[in-house]
C-alpha positions in Angstrom: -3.7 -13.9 -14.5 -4.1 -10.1 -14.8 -2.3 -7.8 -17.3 -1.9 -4.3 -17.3 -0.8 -2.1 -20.6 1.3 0.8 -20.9 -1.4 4.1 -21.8 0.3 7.6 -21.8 -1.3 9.3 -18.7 -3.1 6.4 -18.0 -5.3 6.5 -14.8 -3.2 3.9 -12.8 0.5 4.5 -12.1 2.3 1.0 -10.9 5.7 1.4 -9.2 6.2 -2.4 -8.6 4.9 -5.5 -9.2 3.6 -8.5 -7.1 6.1 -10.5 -5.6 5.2 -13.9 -4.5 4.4 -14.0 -0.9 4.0 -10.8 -0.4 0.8 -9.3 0.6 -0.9 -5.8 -0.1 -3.4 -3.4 1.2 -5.5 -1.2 -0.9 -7.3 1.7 0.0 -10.4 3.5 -1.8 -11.9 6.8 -1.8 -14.7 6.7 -4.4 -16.4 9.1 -6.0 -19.5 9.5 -8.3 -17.5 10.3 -11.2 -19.3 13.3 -12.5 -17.9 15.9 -9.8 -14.4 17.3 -8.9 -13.6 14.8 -6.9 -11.9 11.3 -8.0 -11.8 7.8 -7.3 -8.4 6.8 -6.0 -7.4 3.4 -5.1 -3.8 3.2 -3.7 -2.0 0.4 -2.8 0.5 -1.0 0.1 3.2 -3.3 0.6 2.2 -4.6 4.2 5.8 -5.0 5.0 7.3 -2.2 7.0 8.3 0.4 5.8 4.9 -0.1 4.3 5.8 1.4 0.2 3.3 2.5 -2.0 3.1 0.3 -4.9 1.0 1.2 -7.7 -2.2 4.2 -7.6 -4.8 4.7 -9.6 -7.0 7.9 -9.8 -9.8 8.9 -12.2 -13.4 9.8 -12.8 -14.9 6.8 -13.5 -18.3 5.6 -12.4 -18.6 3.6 -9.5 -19.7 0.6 -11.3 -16.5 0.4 -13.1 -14.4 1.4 -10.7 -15.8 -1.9 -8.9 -14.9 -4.1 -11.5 -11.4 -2.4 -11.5 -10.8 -2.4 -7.7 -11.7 -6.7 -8.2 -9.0 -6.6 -10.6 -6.2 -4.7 -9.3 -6.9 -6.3 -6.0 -6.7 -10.0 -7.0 -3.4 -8.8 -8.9 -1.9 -7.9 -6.1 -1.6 -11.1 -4.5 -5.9 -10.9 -3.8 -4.8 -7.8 -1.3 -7.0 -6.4 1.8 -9.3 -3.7 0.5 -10.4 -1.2 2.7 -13.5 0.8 0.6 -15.1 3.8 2.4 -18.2 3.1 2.4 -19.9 6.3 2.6 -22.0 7.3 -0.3 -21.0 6.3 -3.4 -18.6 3.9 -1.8 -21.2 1.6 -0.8 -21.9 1.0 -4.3 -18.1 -0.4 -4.7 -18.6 -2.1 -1.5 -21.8 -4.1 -2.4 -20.4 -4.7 -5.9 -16.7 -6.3 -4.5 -19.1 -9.2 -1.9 -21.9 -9.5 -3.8 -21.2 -9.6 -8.1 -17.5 -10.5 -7.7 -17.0 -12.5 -4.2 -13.9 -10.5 -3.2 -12.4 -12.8 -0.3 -10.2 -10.0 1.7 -12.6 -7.6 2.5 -12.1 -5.4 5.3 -14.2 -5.2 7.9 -14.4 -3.1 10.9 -16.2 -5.2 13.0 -19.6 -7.9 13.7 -23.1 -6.1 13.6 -25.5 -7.5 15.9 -28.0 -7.7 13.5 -29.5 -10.4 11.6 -29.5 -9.5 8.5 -27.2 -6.3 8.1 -26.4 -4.3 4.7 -23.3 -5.3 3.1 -22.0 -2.4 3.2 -22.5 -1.7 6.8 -20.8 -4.8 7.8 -17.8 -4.5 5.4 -15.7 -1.2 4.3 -14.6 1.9 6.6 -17.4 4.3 8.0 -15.7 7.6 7.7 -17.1 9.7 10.7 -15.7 12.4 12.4 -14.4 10.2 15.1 -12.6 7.9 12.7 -11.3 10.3 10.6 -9.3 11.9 13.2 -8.2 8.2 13.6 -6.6 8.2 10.2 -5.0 11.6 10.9 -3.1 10.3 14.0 -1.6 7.2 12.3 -0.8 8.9 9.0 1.3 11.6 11.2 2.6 8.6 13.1 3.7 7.3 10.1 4.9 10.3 8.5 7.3 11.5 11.6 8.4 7.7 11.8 9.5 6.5 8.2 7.0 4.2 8.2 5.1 4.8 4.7 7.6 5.2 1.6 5.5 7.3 -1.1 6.3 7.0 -4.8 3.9 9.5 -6.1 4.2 13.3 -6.4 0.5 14.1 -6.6 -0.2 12.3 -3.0 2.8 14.6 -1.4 1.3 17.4 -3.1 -2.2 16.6 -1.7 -0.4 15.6 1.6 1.2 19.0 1.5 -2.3 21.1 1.2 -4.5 18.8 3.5 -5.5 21.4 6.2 -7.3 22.1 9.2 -10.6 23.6 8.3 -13.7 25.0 10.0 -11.8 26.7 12.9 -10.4 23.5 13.3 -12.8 21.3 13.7 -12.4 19.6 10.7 -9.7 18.8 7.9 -9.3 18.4 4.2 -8.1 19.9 1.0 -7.3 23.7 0.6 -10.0 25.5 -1.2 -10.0 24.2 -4.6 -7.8 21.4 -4.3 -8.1 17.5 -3.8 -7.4 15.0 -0.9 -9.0 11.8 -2.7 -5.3 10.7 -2.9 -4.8 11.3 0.5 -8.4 9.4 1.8 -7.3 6.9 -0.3 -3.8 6.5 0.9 -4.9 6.6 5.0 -7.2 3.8 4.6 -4.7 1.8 3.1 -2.5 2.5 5.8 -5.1 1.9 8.5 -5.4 -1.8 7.1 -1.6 -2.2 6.5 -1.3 -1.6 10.2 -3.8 -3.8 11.5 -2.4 -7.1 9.3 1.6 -6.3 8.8 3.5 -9.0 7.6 7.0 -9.2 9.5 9.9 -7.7 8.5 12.7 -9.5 6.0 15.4 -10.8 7.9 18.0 -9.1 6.7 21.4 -10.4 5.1 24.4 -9.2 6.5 27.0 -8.4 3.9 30.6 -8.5 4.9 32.2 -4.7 5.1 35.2 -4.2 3.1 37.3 -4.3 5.9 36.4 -7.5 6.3 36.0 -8.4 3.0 39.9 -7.0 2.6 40.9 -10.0 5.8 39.2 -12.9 4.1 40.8 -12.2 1.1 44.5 -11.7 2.6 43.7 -14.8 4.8 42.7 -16.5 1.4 46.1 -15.4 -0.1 48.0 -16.7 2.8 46.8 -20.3 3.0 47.0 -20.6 -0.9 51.0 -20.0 -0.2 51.3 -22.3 2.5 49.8 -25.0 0.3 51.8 -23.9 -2.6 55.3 -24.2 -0.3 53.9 -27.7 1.7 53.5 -28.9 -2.4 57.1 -27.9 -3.5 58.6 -29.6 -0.2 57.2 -32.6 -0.9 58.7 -33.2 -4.8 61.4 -34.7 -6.0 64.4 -33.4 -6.7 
C-alpha cells in the first residue's frame, strides 16, 4: 500500500486516485537533474477519453526518480510505464527491471540479440522518426477530444512547443520547457496501444419521462385507492 502526503508545491500534483479495475499509463521524460530541464512523469487513465491523473515534475536525480517512478506506478493499479530511454533515461529504465522488477514495462519490440541491454529492449527510443510519431497522435488526440488534461503547466508547454530548425525539428520555444509535453506523448503512445474499453454507459430517464412515470404512478395509486373503497362495507 502506497501513501502520498499533502507538501505545498510539492513536485507531484494528483487529480484522482486509483479506482479498482482501472488501469493507467505513465509516461517519463527524465532528466539528469542538474540542468534546466526536468524529470516529468505523467500519468493516464487508459479509458477513453484517456484523463490525466496525477503529474509529477522536478529535478531530482535519476536514481531517485527510479525509485519514485516504482512507486507511483505500482500505485496506480502497477500501470504501463513508458521510460525514454535515451540518456539519462536508461538509467530509470535499468533501475525499474533490474533493482525493482517492475512487471508492466513497455517495450517496443523483441531484439534479435542474445543477450541485449535492458534498456534497449525495454523503454521508447526517441529518434527523429518516432518523435514525429508522437506528434501525429498527440494532434490526433488533441483535434479529437481524446486526452482530457488537468494541468495548466502541460497546456502552457503544449502551447509553446514549436517547429524548430526550419522545420525540421520540434520542441520548446527558446528558453522554455517541453519535459511535460515528452512526458505526456509517451503516455499517450502506450494508452493507445492497450486501451481498456469504454464504460457502458447508464441511461438516465429525461424529465419528460421522468414527469410520465410519475403521472402513471399517480394514476394507478387512484385506481387502487377507488377498487379498495368499492369493495367495503357499508
Amino acid at each position: 500500500m502506497y501513501f502520498f502526503k499533502d507538501v505545498e508545491n510539492g513536485p507531484l500534483m494528483l487529480w484522482k486516485k486509483p479506482e479498482a479495475g482501472e488501469r493507467y499509463v505513465i509516461g517519463i521524460d527524465t532528466s539528469t537533474g542538474v540542468s534546466t530541464d526536468y524529470t516529468v512523469m505523467q500519468v493516464l487513465s487508459a479509458r477513453l477519453p484517456f484523463e490525466q491523473v496525477a503529474k509529477f515534475r522536478a529535478k531530482w536525480s535519476v536514481v531517485d526518480c527510479g525509485k519514485f517512478a516504482n512507486d507511483l506506478g505500482r500505485y496506480y493499479n502497477t500501470a504501463l510505464i513508458v521510460v525514454e530511454t535515451n540518456y539519462p533515461g536508461n538509467a530509470v529504465q535499468d533501475a525499474l527491471v533490474q533493482q525493482y522488477q517492475y512487471p508492466r514495462n513497455y517495450k517496443a519490440e523483441e531484439h534479435l540479440d542474445e543477450a541485449p541491454n535492458i534498456s534497449s529492449k525495454f523503454g521508447f527510443q526517441t529518434t527523429q522518426a518516432s518523435k514525429w510519431l508522437l506528434i501525429r497522435e498527440m494532434q490526433h488526440a488533441l483535434q479529437n477530444d481524446d486526452l482530457v488534461i488537468n494541468d495548466r503547466t502541460t497546456l502552457e508547454e503544449l502551447g509553446s512547443y514549436v517547429y524548430i530548425e526550419d522545420r525540421t525539428k520540434t520542441g520548446a520555444a527558446p528558453g522554455l520547457n517541453d519535459d511535460c509535453v515528452m512526458a505526456l506523448m509517451l503516455a499517450y503512445h502506450g494508452a493507445l496501444l492497450y486501451p481498456q474499453k469504454p464504460k457502458p454507459k447508464i441511461l438516465k430517464p429525461s424529465d419528460e419521462c421522468a414527469q410520465q412515470r410519475s403521472m402513471m404512478n399517480r394514476f394507478l395509486e387512484g385506481i387502487i385507492s377507488n377498487q379498495k373503497r368499492k369493495v367495503e362495507p357499508l
